[in-house]
C-alpha positions as semicolon CSV with decimal commas, in nm:
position;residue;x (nm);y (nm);z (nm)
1;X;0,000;0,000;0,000
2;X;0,149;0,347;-0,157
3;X;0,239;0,577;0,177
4;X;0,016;0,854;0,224
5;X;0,190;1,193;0,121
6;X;0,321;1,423;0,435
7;X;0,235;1,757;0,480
8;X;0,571;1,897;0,382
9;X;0,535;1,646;0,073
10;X;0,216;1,804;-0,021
11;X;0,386;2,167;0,038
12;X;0,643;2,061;-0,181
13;X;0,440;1,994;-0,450
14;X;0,209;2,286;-0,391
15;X;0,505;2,539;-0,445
16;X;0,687;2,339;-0,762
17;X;0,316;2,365;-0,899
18;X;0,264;2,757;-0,849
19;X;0,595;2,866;-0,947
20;X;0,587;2,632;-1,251
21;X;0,220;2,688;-1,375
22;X;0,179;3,027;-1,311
23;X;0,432;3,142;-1,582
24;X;0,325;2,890;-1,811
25;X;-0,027;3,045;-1,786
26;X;0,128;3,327;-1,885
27;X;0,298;3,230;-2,205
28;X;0,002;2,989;-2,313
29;X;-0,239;3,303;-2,321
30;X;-0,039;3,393;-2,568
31;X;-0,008;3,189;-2,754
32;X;-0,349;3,125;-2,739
33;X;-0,430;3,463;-2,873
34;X;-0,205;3,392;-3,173
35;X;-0,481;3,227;-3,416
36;X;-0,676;3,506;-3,392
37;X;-0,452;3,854;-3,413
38;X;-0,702;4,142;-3,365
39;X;-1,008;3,962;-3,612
40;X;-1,208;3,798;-3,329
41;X;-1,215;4,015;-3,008
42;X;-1,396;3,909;-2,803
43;X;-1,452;3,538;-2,918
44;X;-1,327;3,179;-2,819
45;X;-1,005;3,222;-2,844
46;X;-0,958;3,515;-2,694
47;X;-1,206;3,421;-2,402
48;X;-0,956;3,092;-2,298
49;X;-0,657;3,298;-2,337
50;X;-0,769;3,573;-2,082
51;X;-0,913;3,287;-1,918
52;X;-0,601;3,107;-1,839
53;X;-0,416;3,451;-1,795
54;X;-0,712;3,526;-1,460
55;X;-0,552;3,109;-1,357
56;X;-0,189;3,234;-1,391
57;X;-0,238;3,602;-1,236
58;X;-0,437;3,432;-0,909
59;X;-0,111;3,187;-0,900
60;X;0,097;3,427;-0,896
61;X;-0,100;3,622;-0,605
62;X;-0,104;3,296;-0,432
63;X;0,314;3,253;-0,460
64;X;0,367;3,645;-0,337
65;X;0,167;3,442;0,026
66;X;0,407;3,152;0,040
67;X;0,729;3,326;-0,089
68;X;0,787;3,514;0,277
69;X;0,780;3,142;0,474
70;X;0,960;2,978;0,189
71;X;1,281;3,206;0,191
72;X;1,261;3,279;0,557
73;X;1,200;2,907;0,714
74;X;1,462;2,801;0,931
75;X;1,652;3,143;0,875
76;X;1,896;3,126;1,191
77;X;2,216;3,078;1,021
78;X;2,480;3,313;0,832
79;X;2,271;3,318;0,527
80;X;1,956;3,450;0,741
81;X;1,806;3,790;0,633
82;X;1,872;4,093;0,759
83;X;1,622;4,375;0,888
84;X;1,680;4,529;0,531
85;X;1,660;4,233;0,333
86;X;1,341;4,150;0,540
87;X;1,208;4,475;0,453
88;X;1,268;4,449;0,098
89;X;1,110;4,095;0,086
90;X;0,801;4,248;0,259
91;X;0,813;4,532;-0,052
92;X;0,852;4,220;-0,334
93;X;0,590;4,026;-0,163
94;X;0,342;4,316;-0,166
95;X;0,442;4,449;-0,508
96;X;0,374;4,115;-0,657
97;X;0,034;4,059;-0,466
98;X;-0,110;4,383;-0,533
99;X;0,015;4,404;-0,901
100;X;-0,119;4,023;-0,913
101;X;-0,459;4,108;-0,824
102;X;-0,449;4,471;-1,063
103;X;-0,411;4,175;-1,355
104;X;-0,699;4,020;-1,157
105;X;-0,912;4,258;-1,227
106;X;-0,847;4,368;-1,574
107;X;-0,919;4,016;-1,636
108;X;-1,182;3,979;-1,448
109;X;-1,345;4,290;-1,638
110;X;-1,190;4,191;-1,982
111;X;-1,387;3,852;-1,949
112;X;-1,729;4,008;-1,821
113;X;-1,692;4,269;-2,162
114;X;-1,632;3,967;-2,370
115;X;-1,913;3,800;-2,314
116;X;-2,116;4,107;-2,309
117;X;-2,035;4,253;-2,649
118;X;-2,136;4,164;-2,963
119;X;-1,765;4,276;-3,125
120;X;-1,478;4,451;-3,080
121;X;-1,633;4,770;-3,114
122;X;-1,868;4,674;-2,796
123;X;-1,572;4,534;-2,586
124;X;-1,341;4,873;-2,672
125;X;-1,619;5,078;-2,595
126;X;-1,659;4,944;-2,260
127;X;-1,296;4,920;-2,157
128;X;-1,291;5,352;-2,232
129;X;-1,538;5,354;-1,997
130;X;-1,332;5,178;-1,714
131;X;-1,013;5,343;-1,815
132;X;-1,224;5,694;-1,771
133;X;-1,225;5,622;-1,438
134;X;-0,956;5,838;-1,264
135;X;-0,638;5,618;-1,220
136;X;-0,805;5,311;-1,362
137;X;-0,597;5,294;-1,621
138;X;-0,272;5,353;-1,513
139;X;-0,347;5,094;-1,201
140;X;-0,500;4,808;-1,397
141;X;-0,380;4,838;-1,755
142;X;-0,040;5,061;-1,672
143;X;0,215;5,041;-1,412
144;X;0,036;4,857;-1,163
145;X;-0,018;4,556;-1,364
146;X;0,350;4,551;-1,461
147;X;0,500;4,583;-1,183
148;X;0,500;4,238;-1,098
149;X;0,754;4,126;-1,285
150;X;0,992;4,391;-1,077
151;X;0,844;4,177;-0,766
152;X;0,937;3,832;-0,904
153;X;1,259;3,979;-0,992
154;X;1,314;4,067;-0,623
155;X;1,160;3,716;-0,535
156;X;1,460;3,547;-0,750
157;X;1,780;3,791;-0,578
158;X;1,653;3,753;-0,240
159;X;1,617;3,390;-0,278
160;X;1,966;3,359;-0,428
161;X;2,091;3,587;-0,128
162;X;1,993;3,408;0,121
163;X;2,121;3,076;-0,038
164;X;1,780;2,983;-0,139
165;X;1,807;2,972;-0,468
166;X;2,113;2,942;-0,667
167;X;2,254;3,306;-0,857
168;X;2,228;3,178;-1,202
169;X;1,840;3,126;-1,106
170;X;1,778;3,462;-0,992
171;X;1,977;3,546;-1,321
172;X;1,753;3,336;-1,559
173;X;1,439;3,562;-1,408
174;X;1,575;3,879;-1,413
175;X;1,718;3,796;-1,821
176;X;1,344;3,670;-1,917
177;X;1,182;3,997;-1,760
178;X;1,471;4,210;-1,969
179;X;1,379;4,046;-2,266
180;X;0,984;4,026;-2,223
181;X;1,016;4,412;-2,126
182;X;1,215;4,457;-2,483
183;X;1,009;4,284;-2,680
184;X;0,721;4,453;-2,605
185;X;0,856;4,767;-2,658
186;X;0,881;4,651;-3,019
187;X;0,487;4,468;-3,013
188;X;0,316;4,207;-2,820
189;X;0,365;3,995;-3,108
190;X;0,676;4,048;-3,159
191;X;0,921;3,694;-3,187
192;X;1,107;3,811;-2,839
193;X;0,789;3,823;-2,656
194;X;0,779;3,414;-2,612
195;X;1,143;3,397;-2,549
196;X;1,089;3,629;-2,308
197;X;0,805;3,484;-2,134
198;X;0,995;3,138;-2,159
199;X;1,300;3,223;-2,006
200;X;1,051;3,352;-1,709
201;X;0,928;2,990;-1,735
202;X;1,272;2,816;-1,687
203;X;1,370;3,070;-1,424
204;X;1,086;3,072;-1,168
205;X;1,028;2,682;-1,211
206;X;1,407;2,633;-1,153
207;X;1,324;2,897;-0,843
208;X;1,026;2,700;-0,720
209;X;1,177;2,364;-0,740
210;X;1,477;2,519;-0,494
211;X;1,275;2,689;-0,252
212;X;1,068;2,348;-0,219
213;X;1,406;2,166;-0,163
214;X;1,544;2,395;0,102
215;X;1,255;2,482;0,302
216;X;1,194;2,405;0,655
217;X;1,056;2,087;0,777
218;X;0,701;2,011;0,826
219;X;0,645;2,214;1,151
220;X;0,732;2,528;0,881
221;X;0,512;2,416;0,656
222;X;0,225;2,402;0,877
223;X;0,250;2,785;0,991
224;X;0,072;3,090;0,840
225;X;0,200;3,139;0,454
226;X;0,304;3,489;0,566
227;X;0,311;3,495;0,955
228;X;0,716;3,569;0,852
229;X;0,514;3,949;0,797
230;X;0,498;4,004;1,196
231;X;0,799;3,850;1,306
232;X;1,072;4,079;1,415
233;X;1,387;4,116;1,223
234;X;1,568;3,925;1,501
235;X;1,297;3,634;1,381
């Protein structure tokens, strides 16, 4: 008879899964979107790739709550954080949540339009009318949906320095978010934009797999995802 998984087991898992999906929700939206260019908005295609964009933006929200406890379980050696690195974890963690759940919501309203209108010209129409709404746009469609990719960039250095995560790791994250950024300077369709997305892939899976390897035993695993938040930097 197969033995029952343990809780740290089941943790482990848990984490390889978020870190590894979430990104690859990313890049399947779009690819998703790829049949279709700008002819069938809103429409099948487009509905399942914002579909599994809402999946990979609520993982992500979900990996900003267990990041804290994964980098800062059984932090009482030399390569513990220190008051400022805890601080800027805190930052990461709530850049990446908050950004997380800005994509939320554009999804969240991109879907609702979609089904809504008739065509594009419906669906556009209604997204003017959200972005009218002072600092809509620059919170859900602008800055504040981007700047989670600044957070998992911050995820990947902190992890590699606290000996979390190996440095090439943390390097492999912050090259796909340089190259994502560059390519869509040039258009989201632009041949960069998946090389981008799966470098971003590689390096957070990579990250996720580590993290699960090297984090506390199953009394850690058991605690609050982010009780880390009111611990004092002398943990």
């Amino acid at each position: 008879m197969a033995t029952p998984p343990t809780p740290m087991t089941r943790t482990t898992r848990t984490v390889r899964l978020m870190f590894a999906a979430a990104p690859a929700c990313f890049l399947a939206g779009w690819l998703l979107m790829r049949p279709i260019g700008r002819q069938a908005e809103p429409g099948g295609w487009w509905t399942a790739a914002h579909a599994v964009w809402l999946a990979g933006f609520l993982m992500f929200a979900a990996m900003s709550l267990r990041f804290g406890r994964l980098i800062t379980g059984g932090d009482a050696g030399p390569a513990g954080l220190t008051a400022g690195r805890r601080a800027a974890l805190r930052a990461s963690v709530v850049v990446v949540l908050l950004s997380s759940l800005a994509n939320v919501v554009q999804l969240l309203l991109d879907l609702i339009g979609g089904f809504r209108a008739a065509n594009r010209a419906e669906l556009q129409d209604m997204f003017a009318g959200v972005k009218d709404i002072p600092g809509a746009e620059q919170l859900i469609y602008g800055v504040g949906a981007q700047l989670v990719f600044v957070g998992l960039v911050g995820f990947a250095v902190l992890a590699a320095v606290a000996g979390r995560a190996g440095a090439w790791t943390a390097a492999l994250v912050t090259g796909g978010t340089v190259v994502l950024a560059v390519a869509m300077g040039f258009g989201r369709n632009h041949w960069l934009v998946p090389v981008g997305m799966t470098l971003l892939l590689a390096g957070l899976a990579v990250l996720g797999g580590q993290l699960a390897g090297r984090s506390g035993g199953p009394r850690e695993s058991r605690r609050a995802p982010a009780a880390w938040l009111s611990r004092t930097p002398a943990g």
